[in-house]
N, C-alpha and C positions, 0 to 999 in steps of 0.2 A: 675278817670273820663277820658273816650275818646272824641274827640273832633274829629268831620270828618268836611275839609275843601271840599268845590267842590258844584256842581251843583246838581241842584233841578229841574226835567223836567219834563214835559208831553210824555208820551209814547202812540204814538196813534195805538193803535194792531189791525190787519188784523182779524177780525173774519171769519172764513173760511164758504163758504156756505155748506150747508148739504151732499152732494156730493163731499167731497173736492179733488177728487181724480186727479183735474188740479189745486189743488191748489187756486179756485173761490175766489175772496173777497167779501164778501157779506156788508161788515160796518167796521168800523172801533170804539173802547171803548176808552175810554181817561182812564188811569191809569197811577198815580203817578209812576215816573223813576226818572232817571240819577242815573251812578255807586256812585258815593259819598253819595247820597241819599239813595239808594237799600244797603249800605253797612252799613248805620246809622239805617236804621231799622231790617236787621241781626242782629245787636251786640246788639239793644233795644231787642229783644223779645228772643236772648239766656241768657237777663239777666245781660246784660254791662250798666252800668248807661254811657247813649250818649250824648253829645253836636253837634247839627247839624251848622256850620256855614256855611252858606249856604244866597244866597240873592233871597227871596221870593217873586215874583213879589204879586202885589195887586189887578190886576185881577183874574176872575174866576176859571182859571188853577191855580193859585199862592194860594187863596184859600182850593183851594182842596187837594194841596200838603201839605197846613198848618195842614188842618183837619185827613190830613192820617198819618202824624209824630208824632201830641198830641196823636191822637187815641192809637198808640203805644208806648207811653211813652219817645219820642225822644225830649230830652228839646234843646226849641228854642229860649232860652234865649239871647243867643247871633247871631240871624240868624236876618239881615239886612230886612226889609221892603221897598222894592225894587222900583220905579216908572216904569221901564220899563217891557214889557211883558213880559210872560213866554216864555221859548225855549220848540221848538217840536219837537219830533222826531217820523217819520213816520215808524211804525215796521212790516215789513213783515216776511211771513212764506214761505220756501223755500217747493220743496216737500220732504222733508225728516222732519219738521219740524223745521229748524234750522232758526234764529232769525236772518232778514237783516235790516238796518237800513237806514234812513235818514234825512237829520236835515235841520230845519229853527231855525237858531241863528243869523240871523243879528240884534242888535243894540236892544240886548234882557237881563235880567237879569241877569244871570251867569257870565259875562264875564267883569262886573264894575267895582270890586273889588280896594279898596282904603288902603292905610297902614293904615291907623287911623279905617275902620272898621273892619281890621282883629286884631288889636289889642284889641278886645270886649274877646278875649279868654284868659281864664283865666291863671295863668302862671304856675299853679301847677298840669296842663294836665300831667297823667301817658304816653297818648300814644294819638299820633294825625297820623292821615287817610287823606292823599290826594291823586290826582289823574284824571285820567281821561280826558273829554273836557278842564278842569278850567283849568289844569296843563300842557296844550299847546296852548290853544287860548288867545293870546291877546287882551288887556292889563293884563286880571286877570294872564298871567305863570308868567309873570314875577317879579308884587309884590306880589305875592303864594312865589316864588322862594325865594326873599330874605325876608320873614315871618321867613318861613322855615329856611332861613341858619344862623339867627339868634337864635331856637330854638335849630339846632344842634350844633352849638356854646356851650352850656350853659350843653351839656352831661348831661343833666335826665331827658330828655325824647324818649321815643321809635318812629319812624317816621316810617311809611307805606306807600308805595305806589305800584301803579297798572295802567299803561298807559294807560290799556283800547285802543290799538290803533283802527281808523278809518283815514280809507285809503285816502276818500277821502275829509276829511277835514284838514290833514296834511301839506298841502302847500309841497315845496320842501324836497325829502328826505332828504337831508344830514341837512338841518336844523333841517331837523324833529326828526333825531340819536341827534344832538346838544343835542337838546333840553330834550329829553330820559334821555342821559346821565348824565345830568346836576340835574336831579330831580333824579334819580340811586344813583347819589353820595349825595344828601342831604339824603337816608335813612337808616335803620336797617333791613327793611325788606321789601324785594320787592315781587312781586306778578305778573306774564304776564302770557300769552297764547302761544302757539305753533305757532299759528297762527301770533298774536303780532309780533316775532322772524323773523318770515318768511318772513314778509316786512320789518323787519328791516335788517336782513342782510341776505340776501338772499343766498342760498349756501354753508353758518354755523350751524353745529351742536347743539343742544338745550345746551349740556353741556360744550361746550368751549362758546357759549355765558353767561350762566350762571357763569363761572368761571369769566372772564374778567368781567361780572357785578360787583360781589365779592369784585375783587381787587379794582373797585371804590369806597367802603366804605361798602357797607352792607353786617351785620352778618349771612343774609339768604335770597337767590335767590330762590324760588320757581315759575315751570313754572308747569300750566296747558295743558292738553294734549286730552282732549275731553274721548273718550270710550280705553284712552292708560295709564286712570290714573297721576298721575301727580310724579313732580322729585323735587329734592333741592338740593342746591348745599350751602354748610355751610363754614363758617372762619374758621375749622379746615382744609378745603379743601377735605370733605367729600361727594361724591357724591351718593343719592339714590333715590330710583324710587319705588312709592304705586300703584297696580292696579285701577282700576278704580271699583267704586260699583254696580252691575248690577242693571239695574232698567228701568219698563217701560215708554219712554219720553214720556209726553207730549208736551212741547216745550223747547226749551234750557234758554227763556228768563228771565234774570238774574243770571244766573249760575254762571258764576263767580264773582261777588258780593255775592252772598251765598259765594263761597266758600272763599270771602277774609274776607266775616264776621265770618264765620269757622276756619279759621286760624288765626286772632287776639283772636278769643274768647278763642282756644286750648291751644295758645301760654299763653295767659295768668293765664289759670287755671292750666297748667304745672307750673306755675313760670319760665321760661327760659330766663336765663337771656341775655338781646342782646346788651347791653353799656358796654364797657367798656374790662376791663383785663379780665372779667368772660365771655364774649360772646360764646367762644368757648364750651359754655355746650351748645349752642343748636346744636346737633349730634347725630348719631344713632338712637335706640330704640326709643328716649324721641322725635325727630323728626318726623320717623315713622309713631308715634298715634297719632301726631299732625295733619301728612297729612290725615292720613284717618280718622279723622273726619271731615275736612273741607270738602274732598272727602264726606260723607257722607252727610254735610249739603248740598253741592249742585245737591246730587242725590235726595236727598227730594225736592228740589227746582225745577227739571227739570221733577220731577212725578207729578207735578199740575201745571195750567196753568196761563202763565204770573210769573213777579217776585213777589213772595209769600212765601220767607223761612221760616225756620222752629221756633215754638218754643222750650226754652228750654227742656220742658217736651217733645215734639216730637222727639228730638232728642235722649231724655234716652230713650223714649219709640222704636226707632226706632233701640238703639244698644242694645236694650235687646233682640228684634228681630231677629237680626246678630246672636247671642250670641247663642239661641234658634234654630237656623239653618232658619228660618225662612224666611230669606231677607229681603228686602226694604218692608215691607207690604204701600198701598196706602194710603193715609192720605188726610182727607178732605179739610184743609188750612183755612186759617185766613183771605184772603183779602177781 
């Protein structure tokens, strides 16, 4: 069983007016977001039995997040019924279509988080998924933080995480590295962007960032890289690099939530092992087809609009595709 800790939010997307050639907004759709969220329903519909813990606010936004995670099979067993309101975030479309963001979180459900209700999760989690807003905004980073340093204590369970940075809720940077780092070293497998990198250390390499990740504890640094394909950087100290999947965008949003739901899901149907003396089998080839699947889920994800990933049938259907010479073919989507 997975268990994703983190935020549950309202995504409220720019519908572009019929003309969009300045980018017009014409309204704005409420759909169910936040990466931890958008990451628990990747791993439900490739087929991952999920635990969302997550704190649901009980208004209408709260609601409708409940209704789109049963709909998907995301058990919310242990996910909090929350008193305070949902968080929002306002999502724009650049003109190239790329996904810009902005948030109303003050003194909103996400950010409560209490040791007594993270301990609702069960103890015999295969692999537990944090990240994102939870895992730097206060109070929830920091009892996330020692949740967490407790589970990696106890060596049998797998820990992910994914920063998901946002610039301008970050407060000071050097806190903001602190704080990075600190959640880097609770896992096994980390998961950023190029971009991520670039505000954090401005001036460094993706693969000497990657390495120095590494050496703070995790068996697998993988960074994302837009249309440049994506790299890993392994505890053999193996460095490689997956092209990217051609494919016509719709919009970028939720992509890499696809593809961190892609990469747990790969990881684990390879069996790779990432605790312990064995970690160093995740390397070469058996990494490889790891990247380029998760590369794939989020090229399905960036072909239809809004965060929408794939099922697991879309996804055979879609590398049988590959396979056939065929490409990405378009795919109608589920939301």
């Amino acid at each position: 069983m997975l268990c994703v800790i983190g935020e549950a939010l309202i995504d409220l997307v720019a519908e572009l007016a019929a003309d969009d050639a300045a980018a017009a907004v014409s309204s704005y759709r409420a759909h169910p977001g936040g990466s931890p969220f958008n990451v628990a329903i990747g791993l439900a519909r490739l087929g991952q039995p999920t635990l969302l813990q997550a704190r649901l606010s009980r208004d209408a936004f709260g609601r409708q997040l409940y209704r789109h995670a049963a709909k998907n099979e995301v058990d919310l067993s242990i996910a909090v019924a929350a008193t305070e309101p949902s968080t929002l975030a306002i999502v724009g479309l650049d003109e190239h279509r790329n996904a810009t963001y902005d948030f109303y979180l003050n003194g909103t459900a996400d950010w409560q988080w209490t040791e007594i209700e993270l301990q609702r999760a069960p103890q015999d989690s295969g692999w537990v998924h944090f990240g994102s807003l939870a895992s730097w905004t206060e109070p929830a980073a920091t009892v996330i933080a020692s949740h967490l340093s407790r589970i990696r204590g106890q060596a049998t369970t797998v820990i992910s995480y994914d920063p998901n940075i946002r610039p301008l809720l970050m407060g000071r940077h050097s806190d903001a590295v602190a704080i990075v780092e600190r959640s880097v070293g609770l896992a096994h497998v980390v998961k950023a962007s190029a971009e991520d990198l670039a505000w954090l250390y401005q001036g460094r390499t993706i693969a000497s960032v990657q390495q120095a990740w590494q050496q703070l504890g995790p068996s697998l640094v993988v960074v994302t890289n837009g249309s440049s394909g994506a790299s890993a950087f392994t505890a053999s100290g193996e460095w490689l690099s997956v092209p990217a999947q051609p494919v016509k965008v719709v919009d970028t949003v939720g992509a890499g939530d696809a593809f961190m739901a892609g990469l747990i899901n790969a990881l684990i149907r390879a069996d790779i092992r990432l605790i312990g003396d064995d970690r160093t089998q995740a390397r070469g080839d058996r990494v490889r087809r790891v990247l380029d699947e998760a590369i794939l889920v989020a090229a399905l994800t960036c072909a239809r609009a809004g965060a929408d990933p794939p099922s697991a049938a879309e996804l055979s259907a879609a590398q049988a595709g590959i396979q056939a010479g065929l490409g990405v073919q378009p795919q109608a989507g589920t939301r």
